[in-house]
C-alpha positions as CSV (number, residue, x, y, z in Angstrom):
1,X,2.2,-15.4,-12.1
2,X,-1.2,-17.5,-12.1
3,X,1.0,-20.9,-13.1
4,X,3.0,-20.3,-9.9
5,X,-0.7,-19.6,-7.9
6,X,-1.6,-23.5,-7.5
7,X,1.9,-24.5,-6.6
8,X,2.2,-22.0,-3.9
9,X,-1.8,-23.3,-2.6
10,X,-0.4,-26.8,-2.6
11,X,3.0,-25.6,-0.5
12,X,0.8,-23.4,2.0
13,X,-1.6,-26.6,2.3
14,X,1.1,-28.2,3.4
15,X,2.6,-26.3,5.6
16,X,0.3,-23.5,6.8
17,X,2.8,-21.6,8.8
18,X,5.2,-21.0,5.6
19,X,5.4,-17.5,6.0
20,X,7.7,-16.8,2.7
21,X,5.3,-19.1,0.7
22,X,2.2,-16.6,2.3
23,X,4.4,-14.0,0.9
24,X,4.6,-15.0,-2.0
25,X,1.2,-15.7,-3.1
26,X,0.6,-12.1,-1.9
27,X,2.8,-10.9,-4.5
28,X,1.0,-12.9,-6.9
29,X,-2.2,-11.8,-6.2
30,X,-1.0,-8.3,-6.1
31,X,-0.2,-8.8,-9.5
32,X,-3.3,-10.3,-11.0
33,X,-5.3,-7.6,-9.5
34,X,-6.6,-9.4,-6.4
35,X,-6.0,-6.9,-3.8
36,X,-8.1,-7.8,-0.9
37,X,-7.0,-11.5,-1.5
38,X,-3.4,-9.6,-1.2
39,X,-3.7,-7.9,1.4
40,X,-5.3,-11.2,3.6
41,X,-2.3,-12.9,2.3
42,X,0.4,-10.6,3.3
43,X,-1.5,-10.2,6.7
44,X,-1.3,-14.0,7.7
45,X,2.3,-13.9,6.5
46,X,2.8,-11.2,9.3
47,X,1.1,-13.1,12.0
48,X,3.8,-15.8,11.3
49,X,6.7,-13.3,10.8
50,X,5.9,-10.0,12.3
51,X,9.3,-8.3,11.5
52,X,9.0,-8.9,8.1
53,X,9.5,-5.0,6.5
54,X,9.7,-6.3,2.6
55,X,5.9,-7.9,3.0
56,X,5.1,-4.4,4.9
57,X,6.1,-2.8,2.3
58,X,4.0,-5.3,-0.2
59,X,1.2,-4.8,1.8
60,X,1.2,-1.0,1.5
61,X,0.9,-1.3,-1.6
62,X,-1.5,-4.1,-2.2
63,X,-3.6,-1.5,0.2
64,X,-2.9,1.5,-1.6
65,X,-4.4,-0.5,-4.7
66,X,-7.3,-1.5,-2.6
67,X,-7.9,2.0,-1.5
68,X,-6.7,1.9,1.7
69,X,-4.2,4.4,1.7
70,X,-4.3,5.7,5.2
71,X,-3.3,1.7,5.9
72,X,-1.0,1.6,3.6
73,X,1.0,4.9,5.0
74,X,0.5,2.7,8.7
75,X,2.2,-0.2,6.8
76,X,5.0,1.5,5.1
77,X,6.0,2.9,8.5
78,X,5.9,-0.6,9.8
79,X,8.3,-1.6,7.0
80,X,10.3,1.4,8.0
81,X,10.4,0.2,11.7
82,X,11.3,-3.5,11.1
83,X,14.0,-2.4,8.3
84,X,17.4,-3.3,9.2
85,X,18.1,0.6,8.9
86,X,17.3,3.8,7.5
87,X,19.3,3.4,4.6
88,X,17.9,-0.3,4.0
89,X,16.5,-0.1,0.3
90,X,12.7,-1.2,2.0
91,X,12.9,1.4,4.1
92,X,13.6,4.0,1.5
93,X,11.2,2.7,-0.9
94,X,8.5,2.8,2.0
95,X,9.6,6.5,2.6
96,X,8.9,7.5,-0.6
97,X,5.9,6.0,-0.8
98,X,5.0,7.7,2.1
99,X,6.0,11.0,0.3
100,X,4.6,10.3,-2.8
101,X,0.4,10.0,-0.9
102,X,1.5,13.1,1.0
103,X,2.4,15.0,-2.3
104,X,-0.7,13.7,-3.7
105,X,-2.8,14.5,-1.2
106,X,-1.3,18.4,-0.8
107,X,-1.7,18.9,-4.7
108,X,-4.8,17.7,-4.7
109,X,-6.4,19.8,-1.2
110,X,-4.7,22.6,-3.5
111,X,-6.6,21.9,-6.4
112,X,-9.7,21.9,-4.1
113,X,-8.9,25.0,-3.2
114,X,-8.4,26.5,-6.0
115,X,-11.4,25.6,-7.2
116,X,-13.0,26.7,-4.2
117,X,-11.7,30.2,-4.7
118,X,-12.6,30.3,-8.4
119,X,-16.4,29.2,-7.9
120,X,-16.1,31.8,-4.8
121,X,-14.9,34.6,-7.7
122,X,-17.4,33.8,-9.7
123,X,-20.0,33.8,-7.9
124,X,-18.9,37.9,-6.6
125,X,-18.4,38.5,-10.0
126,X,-22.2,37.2,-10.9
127,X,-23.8,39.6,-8.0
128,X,-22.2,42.8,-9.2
129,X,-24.0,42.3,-12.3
């Protein structure tokens, strides 16, 4: 992916408003780690093409990488919105996205719980002593 990085600079120089080529270099930066240069990327891409759901669905995850999941769960939902339906593979993959943070987030407020419950147990169990 970084031998295709300069090429894709050189086409965007060029051409500034090349909203595939702004696209692409988001992907590659996605993949080299460079999530806030990703995300930027996918962003100006938008600007130029605004129904664009495959880079909404890039984005979400370049911003689920950059810790920006509450964003990415805003772009996914874009992605679903601009899909071409709700059987379109983007959409789909967007939707489980989607359901993948929300399972995350449920096991983990359960997990908090549970260990809320447990120190709260222990804690009795120390007093009676």
């Amino acid at each position: 992916p970084s031998a295709a990085e300069p090429a894709l600079r050189e086409v965007i120089a060029r051409d500034p408003q090349n909203a595939a080529a702004l696209h692409n270099l988001g992907s590659i930066l996605y993949r080299l780690g460079r999530f806030d240069e990703a995300i930027a990327t996918y962003r100006r891409s938008l600007e130029l093409r605004p129904n664009t759901a495959s880079t909404y669905l890039h984005l979400g995850f370049a911003l689920r990488e950059g810790a920006k999941v509450d964003d990415a769960i805003a772009a996914w939902n874009q992605a679903i919105g601009t899909a071409t339906g709700p059987g379109d593979s983007i959409a789909l993959e967007a939707s489980q996205s989607i359901r993948q943070i929300q399972a995350e987030r449920k096991n983990s407020s359960q997990a908090g719980f549970r260990e809320d419950r447990s120190r709260n147990s222990n804690k009795t169990g120390e007093r009676g002593r």
